[in-house]
C-alpha positions in Angstrom: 1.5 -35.3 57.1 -1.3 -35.2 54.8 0.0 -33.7 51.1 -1.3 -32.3 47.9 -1.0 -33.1 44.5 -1.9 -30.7 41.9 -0.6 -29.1 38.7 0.0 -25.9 37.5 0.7 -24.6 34.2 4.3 -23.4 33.0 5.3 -20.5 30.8 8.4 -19.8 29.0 9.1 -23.7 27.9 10.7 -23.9 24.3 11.9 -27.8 24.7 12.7 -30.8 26.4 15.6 -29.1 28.3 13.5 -26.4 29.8 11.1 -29.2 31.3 13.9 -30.9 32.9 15.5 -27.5 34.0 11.9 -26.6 35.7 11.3 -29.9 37.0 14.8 -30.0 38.6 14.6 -26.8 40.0 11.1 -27.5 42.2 12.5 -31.3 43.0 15.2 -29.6 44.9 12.8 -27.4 46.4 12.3 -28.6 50.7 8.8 -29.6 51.2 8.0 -30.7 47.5 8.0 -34.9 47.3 7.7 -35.0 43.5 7.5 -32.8 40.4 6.8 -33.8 36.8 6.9 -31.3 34.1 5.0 -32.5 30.5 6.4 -30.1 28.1 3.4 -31.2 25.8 1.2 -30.1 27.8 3.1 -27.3 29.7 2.0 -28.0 33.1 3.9 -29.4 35.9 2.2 -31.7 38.3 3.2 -31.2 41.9 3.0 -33.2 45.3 3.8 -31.2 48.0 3.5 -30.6 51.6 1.5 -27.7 52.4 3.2 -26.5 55.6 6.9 -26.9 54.5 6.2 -24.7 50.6 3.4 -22.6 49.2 2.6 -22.5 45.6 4.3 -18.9 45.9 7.2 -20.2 46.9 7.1 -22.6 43.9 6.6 -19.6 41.6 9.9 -18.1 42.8 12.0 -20.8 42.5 11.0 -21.4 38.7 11.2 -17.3 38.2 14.6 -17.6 39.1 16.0 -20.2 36.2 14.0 -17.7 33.6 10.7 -19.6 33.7 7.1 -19.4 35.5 4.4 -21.1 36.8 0.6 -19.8 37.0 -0.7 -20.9 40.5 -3.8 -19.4 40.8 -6.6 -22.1 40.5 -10.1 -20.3 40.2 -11.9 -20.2 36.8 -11.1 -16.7 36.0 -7.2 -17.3 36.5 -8.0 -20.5 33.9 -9.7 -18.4 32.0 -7.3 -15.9 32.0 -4.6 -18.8 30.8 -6.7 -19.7 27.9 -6.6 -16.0 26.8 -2.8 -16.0 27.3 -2.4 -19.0 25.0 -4.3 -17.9 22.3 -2.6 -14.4 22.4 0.7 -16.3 22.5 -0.6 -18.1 19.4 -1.9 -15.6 17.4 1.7 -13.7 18.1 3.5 -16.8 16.6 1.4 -17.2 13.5 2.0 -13.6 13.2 5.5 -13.7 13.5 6.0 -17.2 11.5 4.4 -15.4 8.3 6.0 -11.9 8.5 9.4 -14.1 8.6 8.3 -16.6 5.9 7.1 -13.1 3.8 10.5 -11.3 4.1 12.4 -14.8 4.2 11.6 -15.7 0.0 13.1 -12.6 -1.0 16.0 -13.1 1.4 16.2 -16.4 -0.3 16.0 -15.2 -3.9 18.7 -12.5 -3.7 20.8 -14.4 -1.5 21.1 -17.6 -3.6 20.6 -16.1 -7.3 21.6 -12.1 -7.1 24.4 -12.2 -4.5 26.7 -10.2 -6.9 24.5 -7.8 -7.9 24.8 -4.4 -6.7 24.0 -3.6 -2.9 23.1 -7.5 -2.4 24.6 -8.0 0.8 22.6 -4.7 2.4 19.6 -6.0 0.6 19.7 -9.2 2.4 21.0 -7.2 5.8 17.5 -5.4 5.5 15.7 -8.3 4.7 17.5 -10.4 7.5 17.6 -8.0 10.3 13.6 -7.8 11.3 12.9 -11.4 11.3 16.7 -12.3 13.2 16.0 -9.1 16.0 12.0 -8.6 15.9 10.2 -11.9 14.9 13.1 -14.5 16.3 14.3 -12.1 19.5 12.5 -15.0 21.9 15.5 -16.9 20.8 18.2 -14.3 22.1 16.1 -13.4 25.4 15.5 -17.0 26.4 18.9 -18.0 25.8 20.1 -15.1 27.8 18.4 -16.1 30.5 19.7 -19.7 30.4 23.1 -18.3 30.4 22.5 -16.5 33.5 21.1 -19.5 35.4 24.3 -21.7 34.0 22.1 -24.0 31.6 21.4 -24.4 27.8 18.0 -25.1 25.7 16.7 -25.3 22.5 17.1 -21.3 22.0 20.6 -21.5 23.3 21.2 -23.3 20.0 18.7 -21.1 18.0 20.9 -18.0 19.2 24.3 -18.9 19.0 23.8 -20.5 15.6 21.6 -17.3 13.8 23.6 -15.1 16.1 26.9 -15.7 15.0 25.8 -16.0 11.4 24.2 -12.8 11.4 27.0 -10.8 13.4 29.2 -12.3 11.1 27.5 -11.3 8.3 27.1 -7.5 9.5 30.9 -7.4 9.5 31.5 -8.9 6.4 29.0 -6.1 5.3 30.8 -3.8 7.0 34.7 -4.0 6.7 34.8 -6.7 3.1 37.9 -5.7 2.8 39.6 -7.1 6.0 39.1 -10.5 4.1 40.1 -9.3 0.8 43.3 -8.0 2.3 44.3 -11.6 2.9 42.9 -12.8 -0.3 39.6 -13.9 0.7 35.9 -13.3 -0.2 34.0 -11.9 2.6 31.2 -14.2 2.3 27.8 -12.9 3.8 24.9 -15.3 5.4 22.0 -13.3 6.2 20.1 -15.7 4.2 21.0 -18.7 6.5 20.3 -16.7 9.6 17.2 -15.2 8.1 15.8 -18.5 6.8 16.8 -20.8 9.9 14.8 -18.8 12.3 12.0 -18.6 9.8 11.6 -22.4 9.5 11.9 -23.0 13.1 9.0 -20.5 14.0 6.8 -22.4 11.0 8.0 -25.9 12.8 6.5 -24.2 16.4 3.8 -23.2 14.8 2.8 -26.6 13.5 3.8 -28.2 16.5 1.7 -25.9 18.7 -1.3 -27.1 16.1 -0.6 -30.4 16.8 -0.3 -30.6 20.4 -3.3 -28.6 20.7 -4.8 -31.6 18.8 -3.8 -34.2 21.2 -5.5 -32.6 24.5 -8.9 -32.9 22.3 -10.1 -35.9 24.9 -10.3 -33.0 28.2 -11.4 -30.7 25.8 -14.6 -32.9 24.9 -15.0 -33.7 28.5 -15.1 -29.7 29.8 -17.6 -29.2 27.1 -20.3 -31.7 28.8 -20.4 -29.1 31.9 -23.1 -26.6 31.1 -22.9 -23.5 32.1 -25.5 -21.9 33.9 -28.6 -23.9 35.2 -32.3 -23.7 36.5 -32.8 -23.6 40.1 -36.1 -23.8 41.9 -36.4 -21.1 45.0 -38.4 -22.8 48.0 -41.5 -20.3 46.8 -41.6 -22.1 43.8 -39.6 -19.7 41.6 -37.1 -20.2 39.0 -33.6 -18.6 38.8 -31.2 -19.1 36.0 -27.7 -19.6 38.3 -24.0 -20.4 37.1 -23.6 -23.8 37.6 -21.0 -22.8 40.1 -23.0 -21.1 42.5 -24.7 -24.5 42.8 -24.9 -25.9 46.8 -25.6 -29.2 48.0 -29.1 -29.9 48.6 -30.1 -27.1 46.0 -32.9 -28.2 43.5 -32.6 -27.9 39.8 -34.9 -28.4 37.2 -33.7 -29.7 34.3 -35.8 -30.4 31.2 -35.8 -32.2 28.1 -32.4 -32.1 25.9 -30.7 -30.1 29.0 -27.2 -31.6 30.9 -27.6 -32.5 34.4 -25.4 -30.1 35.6 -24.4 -31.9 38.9 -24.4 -35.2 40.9 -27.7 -35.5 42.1 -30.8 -37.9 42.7 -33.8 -37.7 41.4 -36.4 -35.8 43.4 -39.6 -35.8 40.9 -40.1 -37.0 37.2 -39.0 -39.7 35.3 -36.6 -39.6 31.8 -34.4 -41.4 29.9 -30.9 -40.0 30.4 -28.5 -40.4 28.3 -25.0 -41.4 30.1 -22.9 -42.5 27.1 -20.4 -39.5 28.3 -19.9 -41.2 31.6 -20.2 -44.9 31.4 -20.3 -45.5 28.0 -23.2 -47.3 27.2 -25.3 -46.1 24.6 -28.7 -46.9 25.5 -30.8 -44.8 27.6 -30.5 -45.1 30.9 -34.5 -44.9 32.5 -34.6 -42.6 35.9 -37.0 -42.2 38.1 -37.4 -41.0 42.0 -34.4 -41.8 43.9 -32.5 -42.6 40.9 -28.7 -41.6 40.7 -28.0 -38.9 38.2 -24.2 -37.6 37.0 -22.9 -34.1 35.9 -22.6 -33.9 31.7 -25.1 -36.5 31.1 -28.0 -35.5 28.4 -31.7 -35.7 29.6 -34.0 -36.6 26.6 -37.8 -36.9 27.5 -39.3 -36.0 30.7 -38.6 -33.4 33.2 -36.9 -34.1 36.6 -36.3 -32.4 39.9 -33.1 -33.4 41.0 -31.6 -32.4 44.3 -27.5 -31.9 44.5 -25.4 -34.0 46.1 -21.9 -33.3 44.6 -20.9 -29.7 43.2 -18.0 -28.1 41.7 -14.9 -30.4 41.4 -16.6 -33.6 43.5 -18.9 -34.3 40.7 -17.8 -37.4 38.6 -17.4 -36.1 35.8 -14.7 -33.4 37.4 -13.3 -36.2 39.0 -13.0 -38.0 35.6 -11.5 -34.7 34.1 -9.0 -34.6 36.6 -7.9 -37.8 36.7 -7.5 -37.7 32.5 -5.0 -34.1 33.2 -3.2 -36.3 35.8 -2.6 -38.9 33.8 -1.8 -36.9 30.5 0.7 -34.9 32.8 2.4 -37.9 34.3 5.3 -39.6 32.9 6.1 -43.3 31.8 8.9 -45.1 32.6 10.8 -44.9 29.6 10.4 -41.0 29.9 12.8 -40.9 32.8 15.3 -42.1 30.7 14.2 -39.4 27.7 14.9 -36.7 30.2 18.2 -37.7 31.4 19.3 -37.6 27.7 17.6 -34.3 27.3 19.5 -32.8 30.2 23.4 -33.2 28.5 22.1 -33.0 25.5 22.2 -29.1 24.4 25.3 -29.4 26.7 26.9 -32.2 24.4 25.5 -30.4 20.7 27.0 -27.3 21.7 30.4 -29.2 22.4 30.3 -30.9 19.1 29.6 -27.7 17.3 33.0 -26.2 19.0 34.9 -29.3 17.8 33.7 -29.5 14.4 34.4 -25.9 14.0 38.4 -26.7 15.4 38.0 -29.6 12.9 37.4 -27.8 10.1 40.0 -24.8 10.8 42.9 -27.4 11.0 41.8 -29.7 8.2 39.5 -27.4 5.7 42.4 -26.5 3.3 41.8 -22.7 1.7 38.1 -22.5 2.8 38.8 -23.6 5.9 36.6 -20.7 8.0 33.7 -20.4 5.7 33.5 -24.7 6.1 34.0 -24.4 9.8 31.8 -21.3 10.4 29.1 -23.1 8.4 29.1 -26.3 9.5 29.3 -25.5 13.1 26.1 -23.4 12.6 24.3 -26.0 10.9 25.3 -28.6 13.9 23.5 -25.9 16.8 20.6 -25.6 14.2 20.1 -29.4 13.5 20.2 -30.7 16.7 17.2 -29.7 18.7 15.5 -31.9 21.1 12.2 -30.9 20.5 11.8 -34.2 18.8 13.0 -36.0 21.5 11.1 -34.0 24.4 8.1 -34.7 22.4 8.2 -38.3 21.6 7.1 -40.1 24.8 4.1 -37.3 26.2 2.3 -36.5 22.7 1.8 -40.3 22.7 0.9 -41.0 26.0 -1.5 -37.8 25.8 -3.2 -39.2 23.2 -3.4 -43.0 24.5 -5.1 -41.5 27.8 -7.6 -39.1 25.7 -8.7 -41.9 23.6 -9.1 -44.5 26.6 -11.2 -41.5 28.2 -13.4 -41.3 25.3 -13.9 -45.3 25.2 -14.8 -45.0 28.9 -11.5 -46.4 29.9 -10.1 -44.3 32.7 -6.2 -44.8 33.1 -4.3 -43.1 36.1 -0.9 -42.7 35.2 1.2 -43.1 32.1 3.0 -46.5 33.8 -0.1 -48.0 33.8 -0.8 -47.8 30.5 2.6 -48.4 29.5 2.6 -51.5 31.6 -0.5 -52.6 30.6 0.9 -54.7 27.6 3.1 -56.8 29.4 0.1 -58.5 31.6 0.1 -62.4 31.0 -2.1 -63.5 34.1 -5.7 -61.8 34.3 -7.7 -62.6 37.6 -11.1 -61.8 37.8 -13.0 -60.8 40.6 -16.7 -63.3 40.0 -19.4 -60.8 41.6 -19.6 -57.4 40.4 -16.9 -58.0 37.5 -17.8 -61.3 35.6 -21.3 -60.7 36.9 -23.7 -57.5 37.6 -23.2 -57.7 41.8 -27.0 -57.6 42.0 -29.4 -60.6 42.1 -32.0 -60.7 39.4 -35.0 -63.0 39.1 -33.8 -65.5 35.9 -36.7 -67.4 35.8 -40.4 -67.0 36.7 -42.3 -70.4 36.1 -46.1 -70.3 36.6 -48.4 -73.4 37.3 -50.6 -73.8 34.2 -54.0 -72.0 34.1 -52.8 -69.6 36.7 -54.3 -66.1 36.5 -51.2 -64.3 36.5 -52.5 -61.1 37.0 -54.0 -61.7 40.2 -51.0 -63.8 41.6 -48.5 -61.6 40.5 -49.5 -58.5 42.1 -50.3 -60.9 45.3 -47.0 -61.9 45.2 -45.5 -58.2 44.6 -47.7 -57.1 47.8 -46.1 -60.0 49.7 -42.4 -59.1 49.0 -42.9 -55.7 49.0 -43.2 -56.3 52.9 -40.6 -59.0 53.2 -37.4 -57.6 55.1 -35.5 -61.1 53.2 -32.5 -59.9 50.7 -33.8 -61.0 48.0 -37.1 -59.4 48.3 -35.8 -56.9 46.1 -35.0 -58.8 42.9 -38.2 -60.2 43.1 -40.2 -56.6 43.5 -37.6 -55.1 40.7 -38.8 -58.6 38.7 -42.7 -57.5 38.9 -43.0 -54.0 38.2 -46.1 -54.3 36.5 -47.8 -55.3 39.1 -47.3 -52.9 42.0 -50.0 -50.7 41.2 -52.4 -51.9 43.1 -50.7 -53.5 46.0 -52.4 -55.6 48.5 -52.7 -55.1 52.2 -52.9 -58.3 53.9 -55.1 -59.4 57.1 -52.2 -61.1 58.7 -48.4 -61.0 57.7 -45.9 -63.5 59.4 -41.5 -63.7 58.5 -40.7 -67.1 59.4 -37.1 -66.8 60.3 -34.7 -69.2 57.4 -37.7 -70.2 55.8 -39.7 -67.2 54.3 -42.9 -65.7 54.7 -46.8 -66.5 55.1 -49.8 -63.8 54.4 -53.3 -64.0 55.2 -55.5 -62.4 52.6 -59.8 -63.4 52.5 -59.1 -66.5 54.9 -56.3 -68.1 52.3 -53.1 -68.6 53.1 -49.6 -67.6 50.7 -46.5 -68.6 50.9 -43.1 -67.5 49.6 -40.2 -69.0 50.8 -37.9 -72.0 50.5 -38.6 -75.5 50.2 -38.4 -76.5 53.6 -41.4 -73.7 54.5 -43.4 -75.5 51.6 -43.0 -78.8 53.3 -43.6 -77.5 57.0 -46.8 -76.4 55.7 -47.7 -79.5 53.7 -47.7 -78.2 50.0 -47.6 -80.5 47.4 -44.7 -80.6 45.0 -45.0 -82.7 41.9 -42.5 -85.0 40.1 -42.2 -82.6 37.3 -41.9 -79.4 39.9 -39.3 -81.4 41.8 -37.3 -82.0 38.5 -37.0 -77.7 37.5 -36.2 -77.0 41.1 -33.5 -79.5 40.7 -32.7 -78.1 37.3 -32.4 -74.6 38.8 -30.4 -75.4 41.6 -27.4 -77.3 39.8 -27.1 -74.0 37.8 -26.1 -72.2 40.9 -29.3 -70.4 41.8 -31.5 -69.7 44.6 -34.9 -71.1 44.4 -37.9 -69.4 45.9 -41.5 -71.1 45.5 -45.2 -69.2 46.3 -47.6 -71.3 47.3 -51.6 -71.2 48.1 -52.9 -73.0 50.5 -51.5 -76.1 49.7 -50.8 -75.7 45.7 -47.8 -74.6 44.3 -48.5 -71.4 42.6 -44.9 -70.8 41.0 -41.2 -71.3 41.2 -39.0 -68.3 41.1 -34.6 -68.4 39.9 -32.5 -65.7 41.5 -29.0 -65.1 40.8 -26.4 -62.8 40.2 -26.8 -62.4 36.5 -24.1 -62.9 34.5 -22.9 -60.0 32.2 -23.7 -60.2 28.2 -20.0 -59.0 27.9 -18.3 -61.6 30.0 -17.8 -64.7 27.9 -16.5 -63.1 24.8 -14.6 -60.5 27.1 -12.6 -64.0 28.4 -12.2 -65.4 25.2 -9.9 -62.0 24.2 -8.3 -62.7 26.6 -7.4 -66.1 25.6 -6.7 -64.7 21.9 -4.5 -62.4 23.4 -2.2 -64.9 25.1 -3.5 -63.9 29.3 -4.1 -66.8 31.4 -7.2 -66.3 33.2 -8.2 -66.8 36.9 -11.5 -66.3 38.8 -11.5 -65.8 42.5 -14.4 -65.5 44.8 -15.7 -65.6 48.1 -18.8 -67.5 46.9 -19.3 -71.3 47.3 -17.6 -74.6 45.0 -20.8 -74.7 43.2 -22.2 -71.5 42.2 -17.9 -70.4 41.2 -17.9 -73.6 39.2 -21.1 -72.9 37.1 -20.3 -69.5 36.4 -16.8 -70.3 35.5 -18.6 -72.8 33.4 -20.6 -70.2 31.7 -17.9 -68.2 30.9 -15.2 -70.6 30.1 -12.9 -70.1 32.9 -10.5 -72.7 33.3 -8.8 -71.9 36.7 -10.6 -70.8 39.7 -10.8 -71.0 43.5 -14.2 -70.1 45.4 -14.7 -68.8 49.2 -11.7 -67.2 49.3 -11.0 -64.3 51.6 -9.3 -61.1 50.9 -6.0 -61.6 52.0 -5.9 -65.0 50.1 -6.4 -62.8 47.0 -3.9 -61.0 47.5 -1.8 -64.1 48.3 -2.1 -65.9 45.4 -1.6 -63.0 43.4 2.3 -62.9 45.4 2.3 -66.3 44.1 2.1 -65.6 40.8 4.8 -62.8 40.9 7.0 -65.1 42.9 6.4 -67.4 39.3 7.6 -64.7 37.1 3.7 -63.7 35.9 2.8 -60.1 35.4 -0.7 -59.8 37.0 -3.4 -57.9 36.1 -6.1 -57.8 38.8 -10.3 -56.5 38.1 -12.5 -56.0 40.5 -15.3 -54.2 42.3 -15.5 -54.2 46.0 -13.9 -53.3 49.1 -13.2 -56.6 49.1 -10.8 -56.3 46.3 -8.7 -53.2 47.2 -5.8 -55.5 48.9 -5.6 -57.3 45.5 -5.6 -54.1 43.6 -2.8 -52.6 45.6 -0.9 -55.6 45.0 -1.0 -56.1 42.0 1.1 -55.5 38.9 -1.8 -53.5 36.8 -4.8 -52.8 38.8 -8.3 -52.6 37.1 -11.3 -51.5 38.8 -15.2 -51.6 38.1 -16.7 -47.8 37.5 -19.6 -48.4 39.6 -18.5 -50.5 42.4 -16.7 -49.2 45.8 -15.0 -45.9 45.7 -12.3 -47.6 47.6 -11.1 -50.2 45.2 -11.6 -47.6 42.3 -9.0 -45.3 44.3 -6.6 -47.9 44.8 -7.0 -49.4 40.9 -4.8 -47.6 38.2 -7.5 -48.2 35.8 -11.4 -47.7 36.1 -13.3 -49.1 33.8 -16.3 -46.6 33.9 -19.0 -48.8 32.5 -18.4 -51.8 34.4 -17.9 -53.4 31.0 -15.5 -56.4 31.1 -14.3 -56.3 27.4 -13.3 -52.6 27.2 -10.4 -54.2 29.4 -9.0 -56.1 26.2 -9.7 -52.6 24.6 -7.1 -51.3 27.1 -4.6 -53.7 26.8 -4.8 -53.3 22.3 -4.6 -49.6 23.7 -1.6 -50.0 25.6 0.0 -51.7 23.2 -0.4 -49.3 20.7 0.5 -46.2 22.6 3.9 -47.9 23.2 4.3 -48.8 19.5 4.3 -45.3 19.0 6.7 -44.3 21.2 9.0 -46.2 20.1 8.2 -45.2 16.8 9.0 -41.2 17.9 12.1 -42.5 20.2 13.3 -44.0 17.1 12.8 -41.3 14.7 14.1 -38.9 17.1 17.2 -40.8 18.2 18.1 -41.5 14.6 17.3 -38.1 13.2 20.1 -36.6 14.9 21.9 -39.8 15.0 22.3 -39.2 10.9 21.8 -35.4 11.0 24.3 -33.9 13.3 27.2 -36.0 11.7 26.0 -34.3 8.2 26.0 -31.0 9.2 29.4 -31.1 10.6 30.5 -32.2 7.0 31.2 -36.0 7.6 30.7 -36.5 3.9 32.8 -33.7 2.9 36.1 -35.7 2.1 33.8 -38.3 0.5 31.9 -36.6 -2.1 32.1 -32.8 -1.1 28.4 -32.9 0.4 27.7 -30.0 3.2 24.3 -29.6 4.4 23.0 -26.2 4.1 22.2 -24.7 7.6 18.6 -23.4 5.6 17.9 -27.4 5.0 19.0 -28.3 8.4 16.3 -25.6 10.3 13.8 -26.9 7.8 14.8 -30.9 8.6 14.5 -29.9 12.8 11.1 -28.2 12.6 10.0 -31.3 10.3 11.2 -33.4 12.8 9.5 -32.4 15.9 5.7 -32.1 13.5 6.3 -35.5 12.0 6.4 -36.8 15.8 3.6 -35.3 16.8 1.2 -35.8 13.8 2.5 -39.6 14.4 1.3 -39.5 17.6 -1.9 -37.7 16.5 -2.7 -40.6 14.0 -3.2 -43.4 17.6 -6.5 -41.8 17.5 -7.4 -43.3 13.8 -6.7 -46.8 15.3 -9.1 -49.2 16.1 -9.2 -50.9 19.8 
């Protein structure tokens, strides 16, 4: 049963716990295969079977643990998201300055004037808008995580203001119940006040920040243009949205315009360039019948183009959607994140109740205000924000800044995995080389018009059905002009071809035609033939009448990048293989070329795949790169699969990485990336980990006996929103590293 996978965006998230509650919730769902919620990004990406549940039906269930999902998927329902997040923002920017305003006079008179007269109602006035207006998400969110049986973030947020503030109002109320046993009724409106004031500034700030790190599909969305010129069949033009766009429409696009869709060139000729796609900076030059790719910039001339891919099939949609994917996915070391996450609130809320038992049967004659206290400051330290936001603020920036070096990476294992390759193997034709043959040589006999021969020798191949007929009319551009039409044209099956033009003879072919038809090959001619062919090429000669005219080298060129691309690899400690289906000698002289050690020519697909099962067997972790068809059983198989941007769309599918240019050394570029991204996790896991590690003991007064330290619940909501921003902003800095 065929499935889909898709994601949809989730409201009412305020930390790590909510994205494990949601995800839970639509796991357990019949019909759904796999759910995976990114609580930086807020979306949850789905696979589900279409005929057992219906996004509706998905909706529901996260409606009914106090959260939603948005399932409509046209652009005005994405619009109409956008518009929803920037209220929302707006609101909390709103709300975190109103609290901040009322919270420094809260502060003053609750810390320097709290015997003055009418203090405590003074701070009660203060307090009471920013606890029941600016922080009442806290109270309504934990409210409904009560009713569902669970505990978040605001579960702490609540209970911890809450009973400070309640506790407060009676101490306002009836001081002298306390002072009838002797006690002070002490007053915290300030802590209650100030906590929820500091944790609003710390969303705020993190709601900055992880806007910053979905920059990458951001840049990408911006290279669709929006409306475009289309040319009526009478001639007309008509300004259209690009998506009313059909295939086989034609569009006019003109000098600095995007192509707004997949398409091939109809008229005109331009340089386009296609930097956003592939890469590569220079100009690519189009002309009719020449590919052309949505968000690319046309810079001279003006072309026709007709479309061939619309809407979402478009590469660069396809690009976009495989960057959300990937940003929404989860690495392996997040599944281990989450289960923390899940007892966590659970376990913080059980170490607040024991610290405040603690302190009630140990604290002496300020036993309550100690236990109150410190209990508070326990639910306000530990939040798991930090933790929640470790592993996917990294890995959204890793993907984003692979996507803008034309890396493409599928899923967050990959590029977590990606570090630990120590075998590389190399597919030879389309990967180490272009995958087209390309004339590399072009000798003349001396005092040849070359003029004349060459555009007899364009004519001649122009009409040749051989394979290679191409590289050699690609080779002489120039001279097609004023092609030749011939008195008599014969193919001579394995040999080549002879023409008849003014009663003389030509000949292109091999050198078994030239001897058939007696042409005379010198010592010297012999000797670069010779030359040629122990570098692996294919040799065609053109002859007239009986004189050699020229000899001709075509083979697949190798790419500029290759050699150095290999030698990374060496640097970086990755054994290198190339495999390929070609024969001994033309593997060994491009393995010669590039300075591969180890490889194995005609070898057939499954035998790829074999020997890559070998390797594993061995203990390697194998990185596999390649471009065809050919290649895809090899991909699947193994450990980290890297595919080619412009060969087969079959081995790019099956590869967890595409490199979009076809460049071999952005693929050490990945591998720095990789590494990178997971140094920074493990820089967030650890600061996370160990920011509660040392916090939550402090505020429950470890210290206390020691030297009489107790954290201040107002420092502990300002250390939990610091700790959540400095995660993020060290995610943020990946992109400031070079690959």
């Amino acid at each position: 049963m065929p499935t889909i996978k898709t994601t949809f965006p989730v409201t009412g998230m305020s930390c790590a716990s909510c994205a494990v509650s949601v995800e839970s919730m639509l796991a357990a769902q019949k019909g759904i295969l796999s759910a995976a919620v990114n609580f930086a990004t807020g979306n949850v990406m789905v696979e589900y079977n279409p005929d057992a549940i219906t996004p509706a039906q998905m909706k529901s269930a996260a409606q009914s643990i106090g959260y939603d999902i948005e399932i409509s998927s046209n652009e005005d329902a994405q619009k109409q998201i956008e518009v929803i997040k920037l209220k929302q923002h707006r609101q909390l920017l709103f709300k975190t300055f109103a609290s901040i305003a009322l919270a420094i006079p809260l502060i003053i008179v609750g810390m320097f004037f709290m015997h003055a007269p009418y203090a405590n109602y003074i701070t009660w006035i203060l307090a009471t808008p920013i606890v029941i207006v600016f922080g009442r998400q806290f109270f309504i969110n934990a409210w409904k995580q009560t009713k569902n049986k669970s505990a978040n973030m605001d579960t702490l947020v609540a209970l911890s203001t809450g009973v400070a503030y309640l506790f407060s109002v009676f101490n306002t109320m009836y001081p002298q119940y306390w002072h009838h046993k002797g006690l002070h009724a002490q007053v915290y409106f300030e802590s209650a006040g100030v906590v929820i004031a500091f944790i609003l500034l710390g969303k705020y700030l993190e709601d900055n920040a992880k806007a910053n790190t979905s920059t990458a599909i951001k840049k990408l969305m911006g290279l669709q243009p929006k409306t475009v010129l289309k040319l009526n069949s009478d001639g007309t033009e008509q300004v259209i949205p690009v998506s009313q766009v059909n295939i086989n429409d034609v569009l006019l696009v003109k000098p600095g315009d995007k192509i707004p869709v997949d398409g091939i060139v109809k008229s005109g000729s331009s340089a386009i360039d296609e930097s956003s796609i592939t890469g590569e900076s220079i100009p690519a030059e189009k002309h009719q019948g020449d590919k052309v790719f949505a968000g690319t910039i046309n810079q001279k001339g003006s072309l026709q183009i007709v479309a061939q891919k619309v809407g979402d099939q478009t590469v660069l949609s396809q690009i976009i959607k495989m960057v959300q994917e990937a940003q929404g996915s989860k690495a392996p070391v997040q599944k281990l994140v989450d289960k923390i996450a899940a007892v966590f609130v659970p376990s913080v809320i059980a170490i607040a109740i024991l610290t405040f038992i603690v302190w009630m049967i140990f604290g002496g004659e300020n036993a309550f205000t100690h236990a109150l206290l410190s209990m508070i400051t326990v639910l306000v330290i530990a939040c798991p924000c930090a933790l929640g936001l470790a592993t996917p603020t990294a890995i959204m920036v890793g993907i984003g800044k692979g996507a803008e070096h034309g890396i493409l990476i599928k899923d967050a294992e990959s590029l977590e995995q990606n570090k630990n390759i120590d075998t590389i193997i190399l597919d030879k034709t389309g990967t180490i080389t272009e995958g087209k043959p390309t004339v590399t040589d072009l000798i003349w006999k001396e005092n040849t018009d070359v003029t004349q021969y060459a555009t007899i020798l364009f004519s001649i191949e122009q009409q040749s059905e051989h394979p290679l007929a191409d590289a050699v009319t690609k080779h002489l551009t120039a001279s097609k002009t004023n092609p030749i039409t011939f008195e008599k044209f014969e193919s001579i099956t394995g040999k080549g071809v002879a023409a008849v033009k003014n009663q003389k003879t030509y000949l292109v072919g091999n050198k078994n035609l030239m001897l058939d038809k007696s042409v005379v090959i010198s010592t010297q001619e012999q000797n670069t033939i010779d030359q040629l062919l122990n570098q692996a090429k294919t040799v065609i000669l053109f002859a007239e009448e009986k004189t050699l005219i020229a000899i001709l080298a075509i083979s697949d060129k190798i790419k500029t990048s290759s050699a150095s691309a290999i030698q990374q690899f060496k640097e970086l400690g990755i054994e290198v293989y190339m495999l390929t289906g070609d024969n001994a000698k033309t593997a060994k002289a491009v393995a010669d070329a590039v300075g591969v050690i180890h490889y194995q020519s005609e070898v057939l697909p499954s035998d790829k795949s074999a020997f890559i099962k070998e390797l594993q067997s061995k203990g390697k972790r194998v990185a596999m790169v390649g471009d065809g068809i050919n290649d895809s059983q090899a991909l699947a198989q193994a450990d980290v699969s890297i595919a080619m941007g412009k060969g087969s769309d079959i081995a790019i599918d099956v590869a967890k990485i595409t490199i979009i240019s076809s460049d071999l050394s952005l693929i050490p570029k990945a591998i720095r990336l990789s590494s990178q991204t997971v140094s920074v996790i493990k820089q967030n896991l650890f600061w996370a980990f160990i920011y509660n590690v040392i916090g939550i003991p402090l505020a429950a007064g470890i210290l206390y006996p020691v030297n009489g330290f107790l954290l201040d619940p107002m420092i502990a909501g300002a250390a939990m929103a610091l700790s959540s921003v400095s995660v993020v902003s060290n995610s943020l800095l990946l992109k400031l590293r070079k690959l």
